[in-house]
C-alpha positions as CSV (number, residue, x, y, z in Angstrom):
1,X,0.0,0.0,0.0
2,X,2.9,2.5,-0.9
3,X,0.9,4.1,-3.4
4,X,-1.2,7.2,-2.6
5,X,-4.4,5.8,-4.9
6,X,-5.8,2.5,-3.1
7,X,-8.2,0.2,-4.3
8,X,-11.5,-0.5,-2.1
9,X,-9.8,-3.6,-0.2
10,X,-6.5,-1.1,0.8
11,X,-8.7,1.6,1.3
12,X,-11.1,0.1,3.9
13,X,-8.0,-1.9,5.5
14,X,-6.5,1.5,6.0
15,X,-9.4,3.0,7.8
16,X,-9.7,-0.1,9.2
17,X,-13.4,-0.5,8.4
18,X,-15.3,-3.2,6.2
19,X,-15.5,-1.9,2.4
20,X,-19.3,-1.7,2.8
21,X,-19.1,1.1,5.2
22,X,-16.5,2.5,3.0
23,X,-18.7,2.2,0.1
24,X,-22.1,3.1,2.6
25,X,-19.9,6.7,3.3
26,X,-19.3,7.1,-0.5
27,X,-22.9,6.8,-0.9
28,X,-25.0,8.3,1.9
29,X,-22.1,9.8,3.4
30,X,-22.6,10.6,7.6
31,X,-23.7,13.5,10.2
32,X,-26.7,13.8,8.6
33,X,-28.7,15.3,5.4
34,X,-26.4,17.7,5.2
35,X,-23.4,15.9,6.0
36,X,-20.3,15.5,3.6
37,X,-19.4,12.1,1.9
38,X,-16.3,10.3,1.3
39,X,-14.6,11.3,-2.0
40,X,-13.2,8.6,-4.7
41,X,-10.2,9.8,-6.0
42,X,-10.6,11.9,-9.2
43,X,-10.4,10.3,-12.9
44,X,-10.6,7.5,-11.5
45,X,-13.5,4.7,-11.3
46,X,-15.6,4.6,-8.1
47,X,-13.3,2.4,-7.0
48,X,-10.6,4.0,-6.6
49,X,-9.3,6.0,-3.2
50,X,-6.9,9.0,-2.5
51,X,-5.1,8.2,0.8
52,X,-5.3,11.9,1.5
53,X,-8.7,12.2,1.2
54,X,-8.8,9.1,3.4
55,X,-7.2,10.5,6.6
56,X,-9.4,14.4,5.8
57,X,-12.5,12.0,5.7
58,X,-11.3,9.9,9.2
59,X,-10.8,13.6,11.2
60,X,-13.8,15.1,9.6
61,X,-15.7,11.7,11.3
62,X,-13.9,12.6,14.5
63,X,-14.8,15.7,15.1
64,X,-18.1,16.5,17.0
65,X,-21.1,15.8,15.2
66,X,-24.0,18.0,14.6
67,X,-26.7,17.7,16.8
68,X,-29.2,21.5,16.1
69,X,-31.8,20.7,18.9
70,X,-29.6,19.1,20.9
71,X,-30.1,15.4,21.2
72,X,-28.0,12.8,20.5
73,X,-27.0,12.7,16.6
74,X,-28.2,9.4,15.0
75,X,-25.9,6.7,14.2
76,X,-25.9,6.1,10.5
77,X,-27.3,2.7,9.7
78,X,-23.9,1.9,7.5
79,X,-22.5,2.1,10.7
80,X,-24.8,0.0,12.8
81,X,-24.2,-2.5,10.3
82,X,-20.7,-2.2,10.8
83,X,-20.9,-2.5,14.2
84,X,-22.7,-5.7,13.9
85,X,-20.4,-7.3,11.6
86,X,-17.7,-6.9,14.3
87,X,-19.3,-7.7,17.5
88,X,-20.4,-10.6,15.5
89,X,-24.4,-10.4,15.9
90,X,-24.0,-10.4,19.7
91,X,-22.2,-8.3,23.0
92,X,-18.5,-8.2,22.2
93,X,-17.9,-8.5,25.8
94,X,-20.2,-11.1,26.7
95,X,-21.4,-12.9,23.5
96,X,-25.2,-13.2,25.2
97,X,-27.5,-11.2,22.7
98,X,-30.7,-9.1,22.8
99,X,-31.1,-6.5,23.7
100,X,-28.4,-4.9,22.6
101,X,-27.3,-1.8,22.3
102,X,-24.7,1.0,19.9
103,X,-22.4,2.0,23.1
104,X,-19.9,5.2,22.9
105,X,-16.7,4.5,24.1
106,X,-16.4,8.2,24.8
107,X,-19.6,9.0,26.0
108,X,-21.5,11.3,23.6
109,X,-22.0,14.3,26.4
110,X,-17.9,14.3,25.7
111,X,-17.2,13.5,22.2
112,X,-20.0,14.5,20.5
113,X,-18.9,11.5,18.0
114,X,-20.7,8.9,16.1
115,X,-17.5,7.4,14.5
116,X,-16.7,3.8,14.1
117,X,-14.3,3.3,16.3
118,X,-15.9,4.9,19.4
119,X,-18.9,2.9,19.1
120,X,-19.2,-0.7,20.2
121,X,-22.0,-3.2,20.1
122,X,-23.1,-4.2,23.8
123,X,-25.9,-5.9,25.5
124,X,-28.2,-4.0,27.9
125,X,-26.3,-5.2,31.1
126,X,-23.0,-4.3,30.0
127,X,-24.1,-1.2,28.4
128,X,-25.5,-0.6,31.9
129,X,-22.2,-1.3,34.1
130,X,-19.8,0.3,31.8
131,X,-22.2,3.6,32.3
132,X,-22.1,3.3,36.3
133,X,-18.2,2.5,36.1
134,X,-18.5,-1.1,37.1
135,X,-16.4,-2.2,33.6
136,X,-13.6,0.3,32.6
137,X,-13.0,2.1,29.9
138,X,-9.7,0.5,29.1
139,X,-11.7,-3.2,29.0
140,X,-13.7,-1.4,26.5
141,X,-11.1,-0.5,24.5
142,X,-9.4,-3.3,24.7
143,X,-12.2,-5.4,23.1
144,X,-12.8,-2.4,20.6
145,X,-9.3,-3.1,19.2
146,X,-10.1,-6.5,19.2
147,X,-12.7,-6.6,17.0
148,X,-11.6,-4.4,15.3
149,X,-8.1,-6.8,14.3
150,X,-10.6,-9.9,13.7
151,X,-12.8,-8.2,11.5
152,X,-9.2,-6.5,9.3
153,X,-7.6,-10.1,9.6
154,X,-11.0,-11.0,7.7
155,X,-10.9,-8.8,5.4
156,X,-7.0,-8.9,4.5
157,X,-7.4,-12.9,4.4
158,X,-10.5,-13.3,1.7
159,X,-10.1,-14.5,-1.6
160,X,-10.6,-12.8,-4.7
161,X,-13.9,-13.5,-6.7
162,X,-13.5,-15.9,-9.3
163,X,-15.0,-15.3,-12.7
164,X,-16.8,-17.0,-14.3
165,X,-18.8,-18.0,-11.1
166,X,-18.9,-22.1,-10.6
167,X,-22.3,-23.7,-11.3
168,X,-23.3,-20.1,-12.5
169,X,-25.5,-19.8,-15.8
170,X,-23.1,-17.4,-18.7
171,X,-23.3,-13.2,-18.3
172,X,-25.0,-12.0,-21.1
173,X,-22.5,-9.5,-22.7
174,X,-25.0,-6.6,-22.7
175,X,-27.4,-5.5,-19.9
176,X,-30.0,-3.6,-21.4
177,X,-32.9,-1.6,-19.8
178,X,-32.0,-2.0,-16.3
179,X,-30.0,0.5,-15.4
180,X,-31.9,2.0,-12.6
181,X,-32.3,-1.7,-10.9
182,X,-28.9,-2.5,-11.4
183,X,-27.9,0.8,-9.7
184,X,-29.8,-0.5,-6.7
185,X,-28.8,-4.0,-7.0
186,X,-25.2,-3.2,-7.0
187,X,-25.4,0.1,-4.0
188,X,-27.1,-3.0,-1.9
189,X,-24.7,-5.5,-2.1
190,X,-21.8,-2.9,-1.6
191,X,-23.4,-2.0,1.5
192,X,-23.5,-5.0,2.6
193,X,-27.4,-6.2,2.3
194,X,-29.4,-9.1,1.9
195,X,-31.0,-8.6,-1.8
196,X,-33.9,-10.5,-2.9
197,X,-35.2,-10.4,-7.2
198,X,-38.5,-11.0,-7.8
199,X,-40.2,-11.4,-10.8
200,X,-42.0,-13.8,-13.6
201,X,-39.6,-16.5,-15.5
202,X,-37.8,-15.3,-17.9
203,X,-37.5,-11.2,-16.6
204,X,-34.2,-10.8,-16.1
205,X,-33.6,-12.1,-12.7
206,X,-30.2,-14.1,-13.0
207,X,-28.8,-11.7,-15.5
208,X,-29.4,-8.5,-13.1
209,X,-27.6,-10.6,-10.0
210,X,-24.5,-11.6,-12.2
211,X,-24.0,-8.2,-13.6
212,X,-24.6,-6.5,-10.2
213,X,-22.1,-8.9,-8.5
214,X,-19.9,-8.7,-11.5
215,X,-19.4,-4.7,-10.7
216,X,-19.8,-4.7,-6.6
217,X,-18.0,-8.2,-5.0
218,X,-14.1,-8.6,-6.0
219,X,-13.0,-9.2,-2.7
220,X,-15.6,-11.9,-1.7
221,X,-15.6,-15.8,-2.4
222,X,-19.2,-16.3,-4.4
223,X,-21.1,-19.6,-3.7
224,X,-23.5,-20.0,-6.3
225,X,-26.6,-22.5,-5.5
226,X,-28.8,-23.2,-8.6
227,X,-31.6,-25.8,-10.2
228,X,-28.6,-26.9,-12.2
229,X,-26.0,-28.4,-9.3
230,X,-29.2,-30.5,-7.4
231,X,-29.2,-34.2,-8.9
232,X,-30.5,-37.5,-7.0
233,X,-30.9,-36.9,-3.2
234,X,-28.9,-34.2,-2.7
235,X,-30.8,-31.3,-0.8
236,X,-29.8,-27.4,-1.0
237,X,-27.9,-27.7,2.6
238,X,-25.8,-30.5,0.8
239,X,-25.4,-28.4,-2.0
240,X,-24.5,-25.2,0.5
241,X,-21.3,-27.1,1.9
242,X,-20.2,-28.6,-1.8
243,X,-20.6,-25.4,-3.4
244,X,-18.5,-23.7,-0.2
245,X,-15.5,-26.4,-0.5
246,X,-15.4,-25.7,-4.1
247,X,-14.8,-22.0,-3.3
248,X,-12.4,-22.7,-0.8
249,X,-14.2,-21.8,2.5
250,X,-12.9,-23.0,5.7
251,X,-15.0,-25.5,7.8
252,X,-15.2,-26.1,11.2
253,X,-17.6,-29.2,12.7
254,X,-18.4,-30.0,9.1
255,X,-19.8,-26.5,8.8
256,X,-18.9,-23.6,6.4
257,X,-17.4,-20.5,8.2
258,X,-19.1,-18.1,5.3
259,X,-18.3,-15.2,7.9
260,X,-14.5,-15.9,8.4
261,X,-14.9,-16.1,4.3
262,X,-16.9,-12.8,4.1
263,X,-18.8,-15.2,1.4
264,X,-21.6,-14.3,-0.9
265,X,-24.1,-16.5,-1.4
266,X,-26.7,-17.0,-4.0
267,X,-29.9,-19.0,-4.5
268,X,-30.8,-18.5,-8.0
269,X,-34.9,-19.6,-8.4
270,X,-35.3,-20.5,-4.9
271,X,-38.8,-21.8,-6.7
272,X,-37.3,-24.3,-8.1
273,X,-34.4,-25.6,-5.6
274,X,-35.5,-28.8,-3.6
275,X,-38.2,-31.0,-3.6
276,X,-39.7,-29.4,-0.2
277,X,-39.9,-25.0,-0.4
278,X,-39.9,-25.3,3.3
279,X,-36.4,-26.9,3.8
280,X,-35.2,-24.0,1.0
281,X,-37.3,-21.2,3.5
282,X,-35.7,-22.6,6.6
283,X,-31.9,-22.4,5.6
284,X,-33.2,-19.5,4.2
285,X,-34.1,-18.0,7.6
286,X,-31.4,-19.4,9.2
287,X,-28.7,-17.9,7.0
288,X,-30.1,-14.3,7.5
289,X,-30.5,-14.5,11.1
290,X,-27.1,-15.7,11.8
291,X,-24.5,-14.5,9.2
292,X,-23.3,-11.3,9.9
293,X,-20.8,-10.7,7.4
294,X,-22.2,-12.8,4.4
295,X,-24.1,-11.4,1.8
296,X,-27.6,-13.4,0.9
297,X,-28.7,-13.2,-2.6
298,X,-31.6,-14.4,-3.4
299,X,-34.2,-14.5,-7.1
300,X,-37.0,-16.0,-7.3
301,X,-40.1,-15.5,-9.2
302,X,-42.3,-15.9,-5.6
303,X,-41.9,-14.0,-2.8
304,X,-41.5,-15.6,0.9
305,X,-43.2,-13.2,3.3
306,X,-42.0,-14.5,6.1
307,X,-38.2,-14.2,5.0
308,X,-36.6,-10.6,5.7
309,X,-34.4,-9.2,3.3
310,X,-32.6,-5.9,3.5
311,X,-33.5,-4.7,0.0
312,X,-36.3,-6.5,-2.7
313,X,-36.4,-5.6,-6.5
314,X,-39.3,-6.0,-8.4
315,X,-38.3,-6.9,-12.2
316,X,-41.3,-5.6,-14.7
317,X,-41.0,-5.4,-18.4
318,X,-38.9,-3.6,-20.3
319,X,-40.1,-0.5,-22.0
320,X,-40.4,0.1,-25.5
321,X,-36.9,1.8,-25.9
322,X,-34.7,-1.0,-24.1
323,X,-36.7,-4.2,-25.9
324,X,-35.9,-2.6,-29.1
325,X,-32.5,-2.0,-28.4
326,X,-32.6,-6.0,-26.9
327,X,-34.0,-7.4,-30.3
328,X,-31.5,-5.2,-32.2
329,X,-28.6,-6.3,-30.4
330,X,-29.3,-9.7,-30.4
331,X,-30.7,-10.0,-34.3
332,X,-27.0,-8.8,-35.8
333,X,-27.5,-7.7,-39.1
334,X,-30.4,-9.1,-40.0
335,X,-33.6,-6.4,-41.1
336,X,-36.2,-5.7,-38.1
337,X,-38.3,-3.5,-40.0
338,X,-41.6,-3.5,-40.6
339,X,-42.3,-6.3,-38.6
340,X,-40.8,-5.0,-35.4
341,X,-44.0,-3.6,-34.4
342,X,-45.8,-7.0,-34.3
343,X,-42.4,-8.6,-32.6
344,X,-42.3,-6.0,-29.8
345,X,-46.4,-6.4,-29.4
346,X,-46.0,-10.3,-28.6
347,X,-43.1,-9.9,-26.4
348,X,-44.6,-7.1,-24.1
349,X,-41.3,-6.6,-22.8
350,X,-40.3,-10.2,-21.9
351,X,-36.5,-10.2,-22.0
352,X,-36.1,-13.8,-22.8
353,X,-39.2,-13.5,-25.3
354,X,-37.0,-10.9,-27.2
355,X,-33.9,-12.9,-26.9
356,X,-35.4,-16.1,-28.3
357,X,-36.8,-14.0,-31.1
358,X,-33.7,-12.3,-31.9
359,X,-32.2,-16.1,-32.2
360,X,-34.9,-16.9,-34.5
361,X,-34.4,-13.7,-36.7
362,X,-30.8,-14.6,-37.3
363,X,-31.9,-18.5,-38.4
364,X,-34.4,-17.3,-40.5
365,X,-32.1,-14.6,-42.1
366,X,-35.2,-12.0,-41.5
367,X,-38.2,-11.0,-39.2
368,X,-41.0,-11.4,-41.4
369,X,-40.7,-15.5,-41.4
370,X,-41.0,-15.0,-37.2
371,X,-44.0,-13.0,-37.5
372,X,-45.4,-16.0,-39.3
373,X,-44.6,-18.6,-37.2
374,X,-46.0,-16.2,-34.0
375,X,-48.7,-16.0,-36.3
376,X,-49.3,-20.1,-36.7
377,X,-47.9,-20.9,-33.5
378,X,-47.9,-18.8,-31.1
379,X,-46.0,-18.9,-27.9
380,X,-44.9,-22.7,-29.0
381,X,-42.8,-21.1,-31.8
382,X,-40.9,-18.7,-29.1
383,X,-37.8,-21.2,-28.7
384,X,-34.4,-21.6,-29.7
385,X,-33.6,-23.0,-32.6
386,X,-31.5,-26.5,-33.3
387,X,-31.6,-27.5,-30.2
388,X,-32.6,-31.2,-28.9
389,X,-33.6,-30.2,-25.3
390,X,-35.4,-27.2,-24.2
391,X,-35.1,-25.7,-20.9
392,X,-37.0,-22.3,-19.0
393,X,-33.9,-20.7,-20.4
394,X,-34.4,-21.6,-24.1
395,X,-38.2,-21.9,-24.5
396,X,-41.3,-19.7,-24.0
397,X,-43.2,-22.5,-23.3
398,X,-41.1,-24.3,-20.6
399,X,-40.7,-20.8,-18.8
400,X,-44.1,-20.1,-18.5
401,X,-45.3,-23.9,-17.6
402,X,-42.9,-23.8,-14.6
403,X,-44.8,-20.4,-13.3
404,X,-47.9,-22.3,-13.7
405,X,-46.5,-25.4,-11.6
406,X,-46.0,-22.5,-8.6
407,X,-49.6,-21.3,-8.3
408,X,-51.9,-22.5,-6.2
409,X,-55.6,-24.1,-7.0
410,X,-57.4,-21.3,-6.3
411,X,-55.1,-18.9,-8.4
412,X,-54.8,-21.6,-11.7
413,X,-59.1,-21.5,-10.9
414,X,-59.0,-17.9,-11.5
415,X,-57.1,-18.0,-14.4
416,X,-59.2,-20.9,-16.0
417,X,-62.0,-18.6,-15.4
418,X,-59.9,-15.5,-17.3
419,X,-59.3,-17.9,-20.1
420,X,-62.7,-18.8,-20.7
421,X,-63.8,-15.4,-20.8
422,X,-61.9,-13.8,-23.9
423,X,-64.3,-11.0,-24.8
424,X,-65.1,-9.5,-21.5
425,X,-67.1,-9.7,-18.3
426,X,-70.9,-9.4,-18.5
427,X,-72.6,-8.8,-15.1
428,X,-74.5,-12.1,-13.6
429,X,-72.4,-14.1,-15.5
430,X,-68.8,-13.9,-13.4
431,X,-70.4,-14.8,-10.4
432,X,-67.5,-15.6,-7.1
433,X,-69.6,-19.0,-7.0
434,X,-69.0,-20.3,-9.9
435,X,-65.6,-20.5,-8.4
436,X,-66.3,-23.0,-5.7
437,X,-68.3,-25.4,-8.0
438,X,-65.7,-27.8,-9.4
439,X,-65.8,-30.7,-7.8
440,X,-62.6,-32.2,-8.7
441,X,-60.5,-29.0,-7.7
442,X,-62.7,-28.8,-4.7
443,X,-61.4,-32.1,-3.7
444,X,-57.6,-31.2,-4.7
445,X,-58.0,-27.8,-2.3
446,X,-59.6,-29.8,0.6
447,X,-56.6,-32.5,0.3
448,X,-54.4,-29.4,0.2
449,X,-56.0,-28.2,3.5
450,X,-56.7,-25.2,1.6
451,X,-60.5,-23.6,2.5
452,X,-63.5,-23.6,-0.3
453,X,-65.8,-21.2,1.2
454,X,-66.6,-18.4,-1.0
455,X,-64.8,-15.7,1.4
456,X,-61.6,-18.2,1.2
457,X,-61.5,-18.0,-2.4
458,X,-61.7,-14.4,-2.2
459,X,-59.0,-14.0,0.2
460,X,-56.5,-16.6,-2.4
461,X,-57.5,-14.0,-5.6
462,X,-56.8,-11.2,-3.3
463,X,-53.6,-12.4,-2.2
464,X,-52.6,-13.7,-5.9
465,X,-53.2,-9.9,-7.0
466,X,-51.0,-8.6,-3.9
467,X,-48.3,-11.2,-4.5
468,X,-48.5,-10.9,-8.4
469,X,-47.1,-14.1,-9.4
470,X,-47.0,-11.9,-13.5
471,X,-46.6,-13.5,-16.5
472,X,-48.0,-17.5,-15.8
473,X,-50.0,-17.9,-18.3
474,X,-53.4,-19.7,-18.4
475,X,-54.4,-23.6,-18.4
476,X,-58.0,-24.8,-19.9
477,X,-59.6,-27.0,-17.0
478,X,-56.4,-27.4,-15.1
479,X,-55.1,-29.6,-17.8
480,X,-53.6,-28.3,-20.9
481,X,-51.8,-24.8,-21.2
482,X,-53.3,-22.5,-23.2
483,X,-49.4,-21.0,-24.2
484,X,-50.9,-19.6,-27.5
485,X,-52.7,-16.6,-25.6
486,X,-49.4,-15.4,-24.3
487,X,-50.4,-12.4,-26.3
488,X,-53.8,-12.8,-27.8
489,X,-55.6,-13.2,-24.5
490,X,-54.7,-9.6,-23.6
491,X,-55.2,-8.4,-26.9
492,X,-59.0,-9.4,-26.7
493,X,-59.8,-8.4,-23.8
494,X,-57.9,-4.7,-24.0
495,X,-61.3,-3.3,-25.0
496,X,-62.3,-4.1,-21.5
497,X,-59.1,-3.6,-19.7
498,X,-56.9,-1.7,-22.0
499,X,-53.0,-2.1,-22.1
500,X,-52.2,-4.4,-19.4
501,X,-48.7,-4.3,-19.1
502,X,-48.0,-7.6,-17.3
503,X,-50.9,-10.5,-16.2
504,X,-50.6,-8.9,-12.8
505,X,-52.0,-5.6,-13.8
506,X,-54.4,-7.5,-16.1
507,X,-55.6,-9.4,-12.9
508,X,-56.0,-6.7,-10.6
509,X,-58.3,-4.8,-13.3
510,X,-60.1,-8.1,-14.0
511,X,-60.8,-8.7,-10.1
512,X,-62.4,-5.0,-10.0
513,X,-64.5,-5.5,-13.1
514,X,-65.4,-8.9,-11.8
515,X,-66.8,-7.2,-8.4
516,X,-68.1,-4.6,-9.9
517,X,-70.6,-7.4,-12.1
518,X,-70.9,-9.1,-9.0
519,X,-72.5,-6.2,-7.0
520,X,-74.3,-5.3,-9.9
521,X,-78.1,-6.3,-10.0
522,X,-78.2,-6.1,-14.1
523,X,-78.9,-9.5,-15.2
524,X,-77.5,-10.3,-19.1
525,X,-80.3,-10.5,-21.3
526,X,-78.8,-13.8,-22.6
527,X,-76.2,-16.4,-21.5
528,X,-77.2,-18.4,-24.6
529,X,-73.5,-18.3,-26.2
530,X,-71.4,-17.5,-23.1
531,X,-71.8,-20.5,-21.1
532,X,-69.9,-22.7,-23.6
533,X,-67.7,-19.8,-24.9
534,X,-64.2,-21.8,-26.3
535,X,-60.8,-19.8,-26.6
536,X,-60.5,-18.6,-30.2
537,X,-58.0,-19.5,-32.4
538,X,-54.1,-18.3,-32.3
């Protein structure tokens, strides 16, 4: 570390703080709205630190903090963070946990100081002797420097990131249309969160959390857990500790130390990993409420309420702009024009959609033989060519019959109903009770242990809307998939609803048009031709 410019590593090992806060004060900055942040060195990328600069920002943090009506200045939550990360997630004196508390060193009615090193994480009781002078100051600091040293020996001992990432799916070369998510992706994981993508198969997902982690972790061994690596009996904990030796993590009792590795870990389709969700939820749960210094990386196209992560993104379609620079980027040389319009109208700003188009536009040398085959086909047209085996990665239809495979029976009911009902809603006709009227599927929900009663169905439509599993498209009695009306389904009904952007948006406006004909006394003046109403043709 001769030099005077120092990477993010040197720089944070020269403060002697994690790179998150360093990255959390280049950010947000500290001592409040108005308070300065911590320059990166000039010409340089963000990456990039001035040592002078450095030791200005460490006095500026040292001197007395701002506090206008004279309370107590908050602690910046970078720092808080921090300060967990060192005390490990529990009293760095005692090790017993809540409650705990952010203790000065130098009391605040003295120092008027927030910074890092005069704050230490300490439960209630110690907090409360060190106050009354029962534990002194010098044990503090003495465990300050401590934890301090454990958490720098940490840092200066990880291992580089290792690109390409094992077990990973490829980076796309080109990112487009994301760049305010991958902004937020990337500020997340340089702070140090837990980061969960949501969003329908096929969005972007995987592609946003490798470019994100391609620009935020270098100093950070990435354990990647996908669909791909689970085969036979293996479960996503036995994939956890293969996937950590390969990446040459440290074990102790036949468990990873991800900590001592500062690892990141990723669960890419946490949908689809094991054959019980509830084992995936639990390490899940686990992870977060004990790792400290890991970063937890999670996509998925459902979310898990009961799972707290630090930051969610919510992937929706691309806009007009990005999807045409996506098909153009993709298609090489070959002519878009005039049949982009139609292309961009059937992929509604589905990223893989456009992709698998764009490979189609190449084999057929042009986009007019595409249109045809959309025309003919449909969605069963959308995949890539030549190849023997078709995956949720290569093939419209295989993504969108895996979303199906994650609703429940109430939801794929409400979407049978949706399918049946391609010009519109007539009041009297889309009554809530014809819901609970299938015998069968009544069966299937009381095996389930899932409630029939009319109020119960409601309740699994409204949370479907609040939950938006977007872009599963819709099955004809619970049996076949109806893949063709990827498009065509919301083109019919736009007269009713008109421009749904995704099927979430579609479903919330067809649940409020459906109440409103339920609440409605006007009867149709003839159900002659709707009651056996059959999907048109693609």
């Amino acid at each position: 570390m001769s030099s005077s410019i120092l990477d993010a590593r040197e720089a944070s090992l020269y403060l002697k703080i994690t790179p998150e806060l360093l990255f959390y004060y280049v950010r947000y900055g500290a001592k409040g709205r108005d308070g300065g942040t911590l320059p990166t060195a000039d010409g340089l990328a963000a990456t990039r630190f001035s040592r002078d600069e450095l030791e200005a920002y460490d006095t500026y943090l040292r001197e007395p903090w701002p506090s206008p009506d004279g309370t107590r200045a908050p602690i910046p939550k970078g720092v808080r963070d921090y300060l967990k990360i060192e005390a490990g997630g529990m009293c760095a004196r005692c090790g017993e946990g809540a409650p705990l508390h952010d203790a000065h060193i130098v009391g605040w009615e003295t120092s008027r100081s927030n910074h890092h090193h005069n704050l230490l994480r300490l439960c209630g009781n110690c907090h409360g002797k060190y106050d009354t002078g029962a534990i002194l100051r010098s044990e503090i600091q003495r465990i300050k420097a401590g934890a301090v040293d454990r958490v720098q020996r940490r840092i200066a001992g990880t291992r580089k990131s290792y690109w390409p990432i094992a077990a990973a799916p490829p980076m796309t070369p080109q990112f487009l249309g994301r760049d305010a998510e991958l902004s937020e992706a990337i500020d997340a994981l340089r702070s140090g969160e837990s980061l969960s993508i949501l969003g329908m198969g096929g969005i972007g997902k995987t592609q946003l959390a490798l470019h994100a982690l391609r620009t935020a972790i270098d100093e950070r061994p990435i354990v990647w857990i996908g669909v791909d690596i689970l085969s036979g009996s293996s479960t996503v904990a036995d994939a956890l500790v293969a996937q950590a030796r390969g990446a040459g993590i440290a074990f102790e009792d036949g468990r990873p130390l991800l900590d001592e590795a500062r690892a990141c870990v990723v669960f890419d389709g946490i949908e689809r990993l094991g054959r019980d969700q509830d084992e995936v939820a639990d390490l899940l749960e686990r992870l977060l409420a004990d790792c400290t210094d890991t970063l937890i990386l999670v996509t998925s196209q459902v979310s898990v309420p009961w799972l707290r992560f630090d930051r969610e993104l919510r992937l929706g379609p691309l806009d007009d702009q990005a999807s045409i620079g996506l098909l153009e980027a993709h298609a090489g040389d070959s002519s878009l024009q005039p049949a982009t319009t139609k292309l961009l109208q059937f992929a509604d700003g589905h990223p893989l959609t456009l992709r698998i188009l764009a490979a189609l536009i190449r084999h057929f040398g042009n986009a007019d033989g595409v249109v045809e085959r959309l025309d003919r086909l449909g969605a069963e047209a959308v995949s890539v060519p030549r190849r023997r085996q078709h995956s949720e990665r290569s093939s419209l239809v295989h993504c969108l019959d895996l979303a199906y495979s994650l609703l429940s029976v109430a939801e794929r009911r409400l979407l049978w109903m949706v399918a049946l009902s391609p010009g519109g809603l007539r009041p009297g006709f889309h009554d809530m009770d014809r819901l609970v009227r299938s015998e069968p599927v009544e069966a299937e929900m009381r095996r389930q242990g899932i409630p029939t009663t009319k109020e119960a169905i409601q309740r699994e439509i409204r949370n479907l809307i609040e939950v938006g599993n977007g872009g599963t498209q819709l099955k004809e009695e619970g049996t076949k998939l109806l893949s063709r009306y990827a498009v065509r389904g919301f083109e019919l009904i736009r007269e009713e609803i008109p421009k749904p952007r995704t099927l979430e948006d579609f479903l919330v406006a067809y649940y409020q048009r459906w109440k409103l004909a339920e609440d409605s006394t006007e009867q149709p003046a003839s159900d002659e031709d709707e009651t056996t109403a059959a999907p048109p043709a693609s």
